[in-house]
C-alpha angles and dihedrals in degrees: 000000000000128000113210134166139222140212124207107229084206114046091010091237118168122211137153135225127197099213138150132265089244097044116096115256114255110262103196139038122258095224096050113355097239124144116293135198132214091252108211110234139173101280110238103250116196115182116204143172120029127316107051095095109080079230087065095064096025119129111241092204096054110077111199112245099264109230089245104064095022085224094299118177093268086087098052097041087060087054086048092055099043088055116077111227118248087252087055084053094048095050088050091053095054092043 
């Protein structure tokens, strides 16, 4: 259920009700009973279960650029040495 919250346009008093979409908005202010207004306020977000965390959908195999090198090609050469070319494959295979 909602939560909103509501200011008087009299005494200035602030106070929330947990209603219901269908239930009518409150018209006066418990203190003194004056007019109030739906006040327009930040919503409560509360994020659970998994994926919510960028560690939960990152890619193991895909390292970030680190801010020393900017992602230069230093990293990428080492990536290039560390796979063995198709033709490697091939002579291994036949091996």
């Amino acid at each position: 259920m909602p939560l909103y919250e509501y200011e008087c346009k009299k005494c200035h008093h602030r106070f929330e009700r947990i209603q219901k979409f269908s239930d009518p908005h409150v018209k006066s202010c418990p203190n003194c009973a004056g007019p109030v207004q739906l006040v327009i306020s930040a919503p409560a977000v509360q994020f659970k279960g998994s994926g919510w965390y960028v560690t939960d959908y990152a890619k193991k195999s895909s390292a970030p650029a680190s801010p020393t090198n900017g992602g230069s090609s230093e990293t990428t050469e080492k990536k290039e040495e560390a796979k063995p070319t198709t033709e490697a494959k091939k002579s291994e295979k036949k091996k």
